[in-house]
C-alpha positions as a Markdown table, in Angstrom:
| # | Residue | x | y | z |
|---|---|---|---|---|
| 1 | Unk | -32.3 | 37.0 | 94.3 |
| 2 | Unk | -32.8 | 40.5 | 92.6 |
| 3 | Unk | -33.5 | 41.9 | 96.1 |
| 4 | Unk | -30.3 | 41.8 | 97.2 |
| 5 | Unk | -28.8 | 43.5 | 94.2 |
| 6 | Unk | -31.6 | 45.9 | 94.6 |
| 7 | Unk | -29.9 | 48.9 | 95.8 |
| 8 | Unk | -26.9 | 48.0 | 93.5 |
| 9 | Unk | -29.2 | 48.4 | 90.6 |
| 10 | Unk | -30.9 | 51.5 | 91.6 |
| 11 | Unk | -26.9 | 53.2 | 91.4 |
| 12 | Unk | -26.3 | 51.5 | 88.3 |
| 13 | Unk | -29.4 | 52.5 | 86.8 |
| 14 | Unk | -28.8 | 56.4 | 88.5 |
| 15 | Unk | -26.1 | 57.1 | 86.1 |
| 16 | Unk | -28.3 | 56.7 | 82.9 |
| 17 | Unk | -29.5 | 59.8 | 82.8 |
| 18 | Unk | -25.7 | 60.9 | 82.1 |
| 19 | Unk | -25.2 | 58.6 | 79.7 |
| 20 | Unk | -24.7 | 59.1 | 75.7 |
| 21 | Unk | -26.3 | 56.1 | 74.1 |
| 22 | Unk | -24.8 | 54.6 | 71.2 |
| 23 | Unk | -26.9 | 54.7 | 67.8 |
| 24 | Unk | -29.5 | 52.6 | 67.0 |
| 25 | Unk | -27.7 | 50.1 | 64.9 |
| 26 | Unk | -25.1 | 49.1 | 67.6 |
| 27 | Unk | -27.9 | 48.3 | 70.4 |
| 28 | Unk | -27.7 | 44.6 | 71.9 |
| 29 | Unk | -30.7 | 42.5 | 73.0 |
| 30 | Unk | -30.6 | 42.3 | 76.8 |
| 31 | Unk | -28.5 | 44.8 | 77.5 |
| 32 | Unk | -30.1 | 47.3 | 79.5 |
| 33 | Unk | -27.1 | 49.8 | 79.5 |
| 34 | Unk | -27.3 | 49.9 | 75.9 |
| 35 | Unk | -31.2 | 50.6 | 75.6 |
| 36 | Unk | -32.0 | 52.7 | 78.8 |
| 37 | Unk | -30.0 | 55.6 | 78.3 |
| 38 | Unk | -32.0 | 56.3 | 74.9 |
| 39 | Unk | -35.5 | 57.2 | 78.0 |
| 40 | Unk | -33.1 | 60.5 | 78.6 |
| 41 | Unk | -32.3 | 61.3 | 75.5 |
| 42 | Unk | -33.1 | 64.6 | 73.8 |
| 43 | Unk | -36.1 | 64.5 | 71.8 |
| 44 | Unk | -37.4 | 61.0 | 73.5 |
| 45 | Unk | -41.1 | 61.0 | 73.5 |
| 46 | Unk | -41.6 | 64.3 | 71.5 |
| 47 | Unk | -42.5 | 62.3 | 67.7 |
| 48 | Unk | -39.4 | 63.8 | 66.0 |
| 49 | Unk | -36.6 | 61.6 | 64.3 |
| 50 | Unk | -35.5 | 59.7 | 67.2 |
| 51 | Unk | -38.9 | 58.3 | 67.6 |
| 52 | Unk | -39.9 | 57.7 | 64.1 |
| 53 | Unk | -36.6 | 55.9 | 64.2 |
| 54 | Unk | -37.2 | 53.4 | 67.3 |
| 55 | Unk | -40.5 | 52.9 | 66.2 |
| 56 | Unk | -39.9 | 52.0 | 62.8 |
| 57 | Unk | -37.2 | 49.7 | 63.8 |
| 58 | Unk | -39.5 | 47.8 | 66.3 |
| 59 | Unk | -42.1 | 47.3 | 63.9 |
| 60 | Unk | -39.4 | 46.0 | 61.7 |
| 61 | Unk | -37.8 | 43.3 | 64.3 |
| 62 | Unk | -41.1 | 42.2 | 64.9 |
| 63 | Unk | -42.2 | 41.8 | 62.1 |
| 64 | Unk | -39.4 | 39.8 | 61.2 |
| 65 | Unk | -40.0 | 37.4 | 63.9 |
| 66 | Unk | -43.5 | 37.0 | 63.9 |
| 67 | Unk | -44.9 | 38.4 | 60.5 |
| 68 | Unk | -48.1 | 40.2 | 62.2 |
| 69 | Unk | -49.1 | 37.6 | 63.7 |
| 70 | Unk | -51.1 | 38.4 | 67.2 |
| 71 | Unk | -52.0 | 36.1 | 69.9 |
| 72 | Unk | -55.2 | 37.1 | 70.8 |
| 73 | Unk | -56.4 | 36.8 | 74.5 |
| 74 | Unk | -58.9 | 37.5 | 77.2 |
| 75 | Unk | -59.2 | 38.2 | 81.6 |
| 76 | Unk | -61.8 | 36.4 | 83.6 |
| 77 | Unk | -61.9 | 38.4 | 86.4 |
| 78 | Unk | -63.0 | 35.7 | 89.2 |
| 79 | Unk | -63.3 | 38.0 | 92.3 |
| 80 | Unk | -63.3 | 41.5 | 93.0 |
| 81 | Unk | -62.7 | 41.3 | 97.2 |
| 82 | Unk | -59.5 | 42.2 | 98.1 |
| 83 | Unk | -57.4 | 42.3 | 101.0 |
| 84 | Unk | -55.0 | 45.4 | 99.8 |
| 85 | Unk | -55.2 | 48.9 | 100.3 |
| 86 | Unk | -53.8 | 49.8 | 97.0 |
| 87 | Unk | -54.3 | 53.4 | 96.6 |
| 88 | Unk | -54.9 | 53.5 | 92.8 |
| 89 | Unk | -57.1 | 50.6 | 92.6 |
| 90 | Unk | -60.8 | 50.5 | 92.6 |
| 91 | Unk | -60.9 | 47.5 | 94.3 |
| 92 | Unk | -59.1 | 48.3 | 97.1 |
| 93 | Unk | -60.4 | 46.9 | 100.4 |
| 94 | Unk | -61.5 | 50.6 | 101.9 |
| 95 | Unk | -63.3 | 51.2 | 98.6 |
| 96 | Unk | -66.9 | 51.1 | 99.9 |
| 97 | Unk | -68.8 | 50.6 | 96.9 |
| 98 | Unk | -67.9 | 53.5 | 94.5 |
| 99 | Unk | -67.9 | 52.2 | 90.9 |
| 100 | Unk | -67.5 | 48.5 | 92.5 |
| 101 | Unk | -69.8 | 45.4 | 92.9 |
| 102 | Unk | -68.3 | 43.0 | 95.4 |
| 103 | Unk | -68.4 | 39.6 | 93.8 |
| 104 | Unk | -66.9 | 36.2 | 94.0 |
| 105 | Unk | -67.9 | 33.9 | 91.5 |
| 106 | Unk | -68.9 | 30.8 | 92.5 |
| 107 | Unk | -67.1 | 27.6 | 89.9 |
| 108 | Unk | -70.4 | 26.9 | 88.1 |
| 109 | Unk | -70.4 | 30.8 | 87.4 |
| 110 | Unk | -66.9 | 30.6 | 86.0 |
| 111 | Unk | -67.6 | 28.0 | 83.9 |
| 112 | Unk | -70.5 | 30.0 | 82.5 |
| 113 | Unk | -68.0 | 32.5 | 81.7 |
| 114 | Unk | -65.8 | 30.6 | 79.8 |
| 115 | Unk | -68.2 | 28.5 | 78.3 |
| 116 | Unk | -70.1 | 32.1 | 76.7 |
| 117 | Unk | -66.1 | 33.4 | 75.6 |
| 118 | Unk | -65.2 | 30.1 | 73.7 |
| 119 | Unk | -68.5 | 29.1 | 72.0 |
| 120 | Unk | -69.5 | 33.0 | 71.1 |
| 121 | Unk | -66.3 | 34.6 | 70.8 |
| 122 | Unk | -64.1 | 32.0 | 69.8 |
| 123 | Unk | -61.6 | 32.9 | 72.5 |
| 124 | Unk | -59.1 | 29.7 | 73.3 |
| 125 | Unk | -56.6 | 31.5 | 76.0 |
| 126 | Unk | -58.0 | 32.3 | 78.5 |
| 127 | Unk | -56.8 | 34.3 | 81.8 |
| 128 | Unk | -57.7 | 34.0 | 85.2 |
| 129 | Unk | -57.5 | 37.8 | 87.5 |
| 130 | Unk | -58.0 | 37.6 | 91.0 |
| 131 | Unk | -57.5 | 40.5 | 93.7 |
| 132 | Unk | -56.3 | 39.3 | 97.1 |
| 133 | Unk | -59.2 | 37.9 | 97.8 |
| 134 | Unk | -58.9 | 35.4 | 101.5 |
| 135 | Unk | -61.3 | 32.7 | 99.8 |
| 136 | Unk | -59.0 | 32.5 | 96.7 |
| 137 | Unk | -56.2 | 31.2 | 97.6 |
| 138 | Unk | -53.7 | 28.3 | 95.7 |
| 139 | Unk | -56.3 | 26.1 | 96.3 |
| 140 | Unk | -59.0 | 27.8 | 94.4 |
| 141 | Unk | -56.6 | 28.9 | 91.7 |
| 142 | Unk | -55.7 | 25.4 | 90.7 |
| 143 | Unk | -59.5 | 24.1 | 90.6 |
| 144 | Unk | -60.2 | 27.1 | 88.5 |
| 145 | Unk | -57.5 | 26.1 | 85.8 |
| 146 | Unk | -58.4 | 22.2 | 85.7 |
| 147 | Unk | -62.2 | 23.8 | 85.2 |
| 148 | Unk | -61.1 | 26.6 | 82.2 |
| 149 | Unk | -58.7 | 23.2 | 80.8 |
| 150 | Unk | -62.0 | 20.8 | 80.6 |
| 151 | Unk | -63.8 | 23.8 | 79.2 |
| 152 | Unk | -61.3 | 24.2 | 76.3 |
| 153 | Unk | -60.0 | 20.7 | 76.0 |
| 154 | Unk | -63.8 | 20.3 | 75.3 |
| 155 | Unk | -63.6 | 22.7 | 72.6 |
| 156 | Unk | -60.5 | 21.9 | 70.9 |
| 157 | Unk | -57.5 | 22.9 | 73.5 |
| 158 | Unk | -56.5 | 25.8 | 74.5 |
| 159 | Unk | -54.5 | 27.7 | 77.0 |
| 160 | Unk | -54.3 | 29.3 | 81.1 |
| 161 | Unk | -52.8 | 31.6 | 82.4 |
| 162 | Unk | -52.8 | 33.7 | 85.4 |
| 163 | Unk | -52.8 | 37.1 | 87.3 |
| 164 | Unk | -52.8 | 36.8 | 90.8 |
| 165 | Unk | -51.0 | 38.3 | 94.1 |
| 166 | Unk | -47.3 | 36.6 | 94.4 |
| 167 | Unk | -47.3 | 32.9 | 95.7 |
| 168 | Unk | -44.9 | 30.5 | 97.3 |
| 169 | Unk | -42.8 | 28.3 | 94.6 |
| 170 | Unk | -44.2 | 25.5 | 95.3 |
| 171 | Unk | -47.6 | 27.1 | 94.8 |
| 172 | Unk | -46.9 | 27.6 | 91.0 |
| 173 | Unk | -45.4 | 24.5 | 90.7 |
| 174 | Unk | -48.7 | 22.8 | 92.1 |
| 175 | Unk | -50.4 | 25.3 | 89.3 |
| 176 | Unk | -48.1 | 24.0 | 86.9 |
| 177 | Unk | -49.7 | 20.2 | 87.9 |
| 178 | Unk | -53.3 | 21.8 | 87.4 |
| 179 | Unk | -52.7 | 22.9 | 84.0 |
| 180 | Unk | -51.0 | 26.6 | 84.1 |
| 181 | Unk | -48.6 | 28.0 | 81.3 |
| 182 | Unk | -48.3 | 31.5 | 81.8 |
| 183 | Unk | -48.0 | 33.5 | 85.0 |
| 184 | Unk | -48.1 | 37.2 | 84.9 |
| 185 | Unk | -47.3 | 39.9 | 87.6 |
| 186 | Unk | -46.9 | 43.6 | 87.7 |
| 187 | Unk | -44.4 | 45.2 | 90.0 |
| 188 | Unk | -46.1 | 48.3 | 89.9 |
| 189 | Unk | -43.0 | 50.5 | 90.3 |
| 190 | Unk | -39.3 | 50.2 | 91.3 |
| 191 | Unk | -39.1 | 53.1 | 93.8 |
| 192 | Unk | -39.5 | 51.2 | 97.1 |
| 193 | Unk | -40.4 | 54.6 | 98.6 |
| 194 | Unk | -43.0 | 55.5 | 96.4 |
| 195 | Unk | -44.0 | 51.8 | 96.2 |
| 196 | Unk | -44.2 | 51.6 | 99.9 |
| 197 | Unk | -46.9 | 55.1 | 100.0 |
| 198 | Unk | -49.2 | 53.7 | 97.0 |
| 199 | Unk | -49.3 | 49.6 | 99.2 |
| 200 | Unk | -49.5 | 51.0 | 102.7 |
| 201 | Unk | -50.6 | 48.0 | 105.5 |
| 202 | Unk | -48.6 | 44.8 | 106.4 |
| 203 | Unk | -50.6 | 42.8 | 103.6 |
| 204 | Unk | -48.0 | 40.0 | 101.6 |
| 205 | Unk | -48.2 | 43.6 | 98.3 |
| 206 | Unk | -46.9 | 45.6 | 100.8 |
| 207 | Unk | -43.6 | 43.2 | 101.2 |
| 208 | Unk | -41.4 | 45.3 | 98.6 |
| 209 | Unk | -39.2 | 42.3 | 98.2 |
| 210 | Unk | -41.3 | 39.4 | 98.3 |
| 211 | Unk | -42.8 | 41.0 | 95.3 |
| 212 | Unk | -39.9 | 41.9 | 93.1 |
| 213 | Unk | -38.2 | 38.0 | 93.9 |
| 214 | Unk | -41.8 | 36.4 | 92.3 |
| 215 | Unk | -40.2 | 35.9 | 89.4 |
| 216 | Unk | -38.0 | 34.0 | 90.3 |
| 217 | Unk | -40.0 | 31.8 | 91.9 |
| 218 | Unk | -42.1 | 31.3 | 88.8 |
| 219 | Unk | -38.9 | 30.6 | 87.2 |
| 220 | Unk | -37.2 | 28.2 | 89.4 |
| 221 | Unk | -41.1 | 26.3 | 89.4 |
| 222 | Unk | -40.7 | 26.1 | 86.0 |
| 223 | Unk | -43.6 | 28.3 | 84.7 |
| 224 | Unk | -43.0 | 28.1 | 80.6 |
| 225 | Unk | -44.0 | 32.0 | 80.4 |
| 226 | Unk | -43.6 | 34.8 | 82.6 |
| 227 | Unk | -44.9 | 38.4 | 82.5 |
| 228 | Unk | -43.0 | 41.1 | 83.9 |
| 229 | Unk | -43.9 | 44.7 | 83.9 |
| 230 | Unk | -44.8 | 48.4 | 85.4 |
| 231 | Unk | -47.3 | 50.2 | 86.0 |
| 232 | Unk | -46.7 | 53.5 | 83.9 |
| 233 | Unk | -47.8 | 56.7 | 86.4 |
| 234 | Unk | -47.1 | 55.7 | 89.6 |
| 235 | Unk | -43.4 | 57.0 | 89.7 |
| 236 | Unk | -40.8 | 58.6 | 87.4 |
| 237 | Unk | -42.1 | 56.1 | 84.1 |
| 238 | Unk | -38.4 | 56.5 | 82.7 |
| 239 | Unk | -36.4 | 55.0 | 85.7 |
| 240 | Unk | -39.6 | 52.7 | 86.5 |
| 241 | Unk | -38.4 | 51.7 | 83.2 |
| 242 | Unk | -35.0 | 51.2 | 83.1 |
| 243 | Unk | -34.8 | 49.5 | 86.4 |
| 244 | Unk | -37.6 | 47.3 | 84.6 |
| 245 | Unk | -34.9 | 46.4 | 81.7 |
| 246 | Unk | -32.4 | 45.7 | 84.7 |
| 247 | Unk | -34.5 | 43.2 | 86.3 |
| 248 | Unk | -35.5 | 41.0 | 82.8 |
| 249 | Unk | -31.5 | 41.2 | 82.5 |
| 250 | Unk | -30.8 | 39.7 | 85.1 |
| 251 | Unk | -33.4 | 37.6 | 85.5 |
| 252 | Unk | -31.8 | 36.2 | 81.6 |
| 253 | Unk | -28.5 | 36.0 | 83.1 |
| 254 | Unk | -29.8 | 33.7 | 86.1 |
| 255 | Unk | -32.0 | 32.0 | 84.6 |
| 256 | Unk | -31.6 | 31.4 | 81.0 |
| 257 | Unk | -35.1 | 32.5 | 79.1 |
| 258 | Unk | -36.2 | 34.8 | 81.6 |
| 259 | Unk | -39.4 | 37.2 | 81.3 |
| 260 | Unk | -41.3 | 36.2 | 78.0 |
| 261 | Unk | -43.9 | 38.3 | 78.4 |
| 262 | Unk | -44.1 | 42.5 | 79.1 |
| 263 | Unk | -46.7 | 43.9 | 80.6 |
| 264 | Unk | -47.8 | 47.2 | 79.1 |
| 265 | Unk | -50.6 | 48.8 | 81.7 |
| 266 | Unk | -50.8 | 52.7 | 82.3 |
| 267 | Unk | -52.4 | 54.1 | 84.8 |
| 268 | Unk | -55.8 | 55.2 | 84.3 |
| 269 | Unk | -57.3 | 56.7 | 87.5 |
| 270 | Unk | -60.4 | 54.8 | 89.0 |
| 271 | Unk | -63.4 | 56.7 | 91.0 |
| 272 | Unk | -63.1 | 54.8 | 94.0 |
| 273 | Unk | -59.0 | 54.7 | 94.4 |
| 274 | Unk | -57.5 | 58.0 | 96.7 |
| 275 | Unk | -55.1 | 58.4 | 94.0 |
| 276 | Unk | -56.9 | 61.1 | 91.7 |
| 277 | Unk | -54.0 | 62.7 | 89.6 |
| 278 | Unk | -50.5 | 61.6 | 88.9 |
| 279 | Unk | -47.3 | 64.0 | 88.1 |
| 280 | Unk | -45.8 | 60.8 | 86.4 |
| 281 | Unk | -48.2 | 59.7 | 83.4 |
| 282 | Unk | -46.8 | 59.0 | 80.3 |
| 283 | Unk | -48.2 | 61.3 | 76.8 |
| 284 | Unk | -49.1 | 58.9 | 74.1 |
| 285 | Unk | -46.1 | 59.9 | 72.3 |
| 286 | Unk | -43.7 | 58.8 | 75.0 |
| 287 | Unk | -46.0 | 55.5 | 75.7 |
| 288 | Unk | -45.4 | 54.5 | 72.0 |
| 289 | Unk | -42.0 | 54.8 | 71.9 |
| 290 | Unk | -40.9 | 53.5 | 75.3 |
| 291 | Unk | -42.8 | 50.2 | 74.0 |
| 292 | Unk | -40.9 | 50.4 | 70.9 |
| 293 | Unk | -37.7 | 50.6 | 72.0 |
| 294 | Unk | -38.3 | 47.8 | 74.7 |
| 295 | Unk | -38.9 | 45.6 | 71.6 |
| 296 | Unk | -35.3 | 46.3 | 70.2 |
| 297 | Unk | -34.5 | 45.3 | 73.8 |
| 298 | Unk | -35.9 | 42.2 | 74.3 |
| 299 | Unk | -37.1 | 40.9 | 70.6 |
| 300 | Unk | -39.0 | 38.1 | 71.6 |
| 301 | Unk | -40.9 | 39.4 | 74.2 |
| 302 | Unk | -44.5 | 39.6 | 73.9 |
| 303 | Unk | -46.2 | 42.8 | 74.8 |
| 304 | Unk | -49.2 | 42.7 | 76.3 |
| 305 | Unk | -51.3 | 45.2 | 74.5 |
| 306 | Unk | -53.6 | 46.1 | 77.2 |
| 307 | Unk | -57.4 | 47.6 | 76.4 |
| 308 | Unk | -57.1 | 50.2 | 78.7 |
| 309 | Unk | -55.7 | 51.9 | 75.8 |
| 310 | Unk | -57.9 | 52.9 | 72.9 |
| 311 | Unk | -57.9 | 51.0 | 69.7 |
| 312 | Unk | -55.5 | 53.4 | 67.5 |
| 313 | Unk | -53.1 | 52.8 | 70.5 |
| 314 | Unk | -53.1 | 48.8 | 70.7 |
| 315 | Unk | -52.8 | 48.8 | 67.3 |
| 316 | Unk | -50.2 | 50.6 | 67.0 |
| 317 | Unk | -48.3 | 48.8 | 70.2 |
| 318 | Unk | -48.6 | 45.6 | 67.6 |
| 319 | Unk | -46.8 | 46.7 | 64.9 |
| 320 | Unk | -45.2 | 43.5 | 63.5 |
| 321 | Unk | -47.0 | 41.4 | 65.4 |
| 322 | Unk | -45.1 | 38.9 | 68.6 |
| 323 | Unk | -47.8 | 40.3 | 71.1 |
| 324 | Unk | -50.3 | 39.1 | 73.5 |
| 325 | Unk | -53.7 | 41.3 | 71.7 |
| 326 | Unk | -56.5 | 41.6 | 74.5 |
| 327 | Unk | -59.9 | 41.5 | 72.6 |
| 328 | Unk | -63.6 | 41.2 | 74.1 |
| 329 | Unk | -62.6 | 42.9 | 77.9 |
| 330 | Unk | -64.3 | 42.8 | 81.4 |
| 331 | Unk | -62.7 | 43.8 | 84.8 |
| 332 | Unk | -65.4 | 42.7 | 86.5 |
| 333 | Unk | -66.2 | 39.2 | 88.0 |
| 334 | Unk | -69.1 | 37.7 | 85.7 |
| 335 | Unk | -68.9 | 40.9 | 83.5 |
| 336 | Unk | -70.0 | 38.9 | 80.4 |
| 337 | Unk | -72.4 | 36.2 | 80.0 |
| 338 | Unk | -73.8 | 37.0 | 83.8 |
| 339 | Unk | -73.7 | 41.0 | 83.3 |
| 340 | Unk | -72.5 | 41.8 | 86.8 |
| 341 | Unk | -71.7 | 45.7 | 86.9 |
| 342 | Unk | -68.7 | 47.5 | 88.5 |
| 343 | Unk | -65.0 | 47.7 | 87.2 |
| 344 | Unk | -61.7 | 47.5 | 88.5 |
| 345 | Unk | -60.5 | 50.4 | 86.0 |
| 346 | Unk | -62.0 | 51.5 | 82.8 |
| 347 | Unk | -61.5 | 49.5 | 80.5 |
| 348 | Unk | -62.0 | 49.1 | 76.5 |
| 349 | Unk | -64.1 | 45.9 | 74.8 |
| 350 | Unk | -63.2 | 44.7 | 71.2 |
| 351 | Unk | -65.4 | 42.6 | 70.6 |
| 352 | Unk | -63.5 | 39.5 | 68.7 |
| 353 | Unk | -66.2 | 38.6 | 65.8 |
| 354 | Unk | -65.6 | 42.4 | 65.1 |
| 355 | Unk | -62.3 | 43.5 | 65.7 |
| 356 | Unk | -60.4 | 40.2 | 64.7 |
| 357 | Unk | -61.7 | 41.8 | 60.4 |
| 358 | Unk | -60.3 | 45.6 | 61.8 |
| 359 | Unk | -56.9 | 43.8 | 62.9 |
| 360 | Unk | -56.5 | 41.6 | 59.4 |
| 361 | Unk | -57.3 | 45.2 | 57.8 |
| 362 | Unk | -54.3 | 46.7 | 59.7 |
| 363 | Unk | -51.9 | 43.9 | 58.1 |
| 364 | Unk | -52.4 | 42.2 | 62.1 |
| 365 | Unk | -53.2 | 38.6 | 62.0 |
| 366 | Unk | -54.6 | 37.2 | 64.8 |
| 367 | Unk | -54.0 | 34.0 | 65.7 |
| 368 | Unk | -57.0 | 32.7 | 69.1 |
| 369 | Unk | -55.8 | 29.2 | 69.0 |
| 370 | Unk | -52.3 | 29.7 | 69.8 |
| 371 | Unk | -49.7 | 27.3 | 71.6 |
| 372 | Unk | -47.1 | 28.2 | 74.3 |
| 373 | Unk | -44.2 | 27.9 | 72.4 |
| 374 | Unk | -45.6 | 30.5 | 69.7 |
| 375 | Unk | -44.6 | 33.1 | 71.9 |
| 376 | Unk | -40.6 | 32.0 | 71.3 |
| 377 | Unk | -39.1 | 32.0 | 68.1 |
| 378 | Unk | -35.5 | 31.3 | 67.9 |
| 379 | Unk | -33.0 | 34.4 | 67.3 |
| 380 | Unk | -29.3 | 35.2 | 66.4 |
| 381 | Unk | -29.1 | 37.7 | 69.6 |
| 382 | Unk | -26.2 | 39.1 | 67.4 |
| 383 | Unk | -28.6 | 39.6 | 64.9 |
| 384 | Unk | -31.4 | 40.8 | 66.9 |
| 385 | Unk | -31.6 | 43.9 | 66.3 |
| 386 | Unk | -28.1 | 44.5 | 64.3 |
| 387 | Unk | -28.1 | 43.8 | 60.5 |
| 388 | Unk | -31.3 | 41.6 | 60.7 |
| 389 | Unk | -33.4 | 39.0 | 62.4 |
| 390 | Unk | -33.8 | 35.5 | 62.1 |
| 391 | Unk | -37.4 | 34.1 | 61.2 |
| 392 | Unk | -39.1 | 31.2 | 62.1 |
């Protein structure tokens, strides 16, 4: 488990910063000590030649591989009650009501909810959010995604996925049964101490460990897709990341496909979390880039482009195309068809009628009625990102 190699990683990871990374041409996929060092290097994040370098060449691998082509997607937040104490989050349980409306929606509000996103916004992948909520447990879950499955196999097919607190093995694998393809979780951050200040309690977030090994578990279930990721601002981003590359390489090494699926969120700071200002957050510049040169790490791995950003931003993040596009966006329980108010953070809404025309006029062509195995084109991973990229 990557638990135990934890602290092994962490040294290995501490002599980056003293590292001279090669040049651009002579990276390897998967190979975090190739890729990593580049976080440290001078003139990272600032827009000069290094930047306009690794962005260019992301946009270039990608669009190699998927030819624009984004896979557009959208939350249902299903509850908003939570158990944790998480001290960035608006939904944290000592949150008493600022910028928050408790709610837990009940299946035939749900349904409602999906319903309004596939018959008015022509939405098709659809993804369950819950909070640690007591009354959502496995059991719930797995009703939910056998109700979103009838709703789309109704209306053509279609796909689930998940976002929820980390579960037992066989809990995905009883998901898996229910209908699930994709399972996503955040770590947050890598610095157990900082990690252990921001998830204070004895809740089942708090357990450092049990968190980081999740992926695993997905894994070893059998879950087709997996999303791995930080959350830029809680800690030093550029180790956060690094440790991050660390984790999807081993978790390739162990496991054969690994993490297909990156998870992009930054923190944006919510009125009812105690966390009000942050020494870590990343400039837009350094945001940009850090994505960009995580696709010349891992090619095939689908960012999430996340609409806590602005629109200039998620556009740029899919460049080339091969990412998950988040269009029409509510973190509330019942925040569309039922109008419920409250949010877990700010958040952006494209609306998809609208923005699917902006995205086709940024060469971006998104694609609602995707399938699982869209997500995982084949590759030479000596040609990767060296001397060219095999397409579909």
């Amino acid at each position: 488990m990557f638990s135990q190699r934890y602290e092994i990683v962490c040294k290995e990871v501490s002599e980056f910063p003293h590292t001279r990374p090669g040049s651009l041409d002579s990276l390897r996929p998967m190979v975090a000590s190739d890729c990593a060092p580049f976080f440290w290097s001078e003139g990272f994040g600032l827009g000069g030649k290094l930047d306009q370098a690794i962005i260019a060449r992301s946009a270039e691998v990608k669009g190699a591989l998927y030819g624009g082509q984004v896979f557009v997607i959208v939350p249902i937040y299903v509850t908003s009650i939570c158990e944790e104490q998480c001290l960035y989050c608006n939904y944290r349980g000592g949150n008493k009501g600022i910028g928050v409306e408790r709610k837990r929606l009940t299946d035939d509000e749900l349904e409602q909810e999906a319903i309004y996103l596939v018959e008015q916004k022509g939405q098709r992948v659809l993804e369950l959010v819950y909070a640690s909520d007591p009354r959502m447990r496995v059991d719930a879950m797995c009703r939910h995604v056998e109700l979103l499955r009838r709703v789309l196999d109704r209306h053509g097919g279609g796909l689930v996925g998940i976002s929820a607190e980390s579960l037992e093995e066989s809990d995905y694998r009883r998901l898996i049964d229910a209908g699930l393809c994709w399972s996503v979780l955040w770590q947050e951050t890598y610095d157990k101490a900082r990690y252990a200040v921001l998830h204070p309690g004895r809740t089942k977030k708090a357990n450092f460990e049990y968190r980081l090994d999740a992926y695993e578990r997905m894994l070893v279930a059998g879950v087709e897709h997996v999303g791995i990721g930080v959350l830029s601002g809680l800690s030093d981003w550029r180790r956060d990341w690094a440790m991050l590359m660390r984790h999807e390489e081993y978790l390739q090494q162990h496991y054969g496909g690994g993490a297909t699926i990156l998870g992009t969120p930054g923190l944006k700071l919510a009125p009812g979390a105690l966390l009000q200002e942050s020494p870590y957050t990343l400039t837009r510049q350094e945001f940009l880039v850090t994505i960009a040169l995580h696709n010349m790490f891992a090619p095939t791995t689908a960012v999430f482009v996340s609409t806590r950003e602005d629109w200039d931003v998620c556009v740029e993040l899919a460049r080339g195309g091969g990412c998950l596009f988040t269009l029409n966006c509510s973190t509330t329980p019942g925040g569309y068809s039922l109008q419920h108010g409250g949010c877990q953070f700010t958040a952006h809404s494209y609306d998809a009628p609208i923005y699917s025309t902006k995205l086709r006029s940024e060469g971006l062509d998104p694609v609602f009625n995707w399938r699982a195995g869209d997500l995982s084109p084949a590759y030479r991973p000596d040609a990767a990102v060296c001397g060219g990229v095999s397409k579909r």
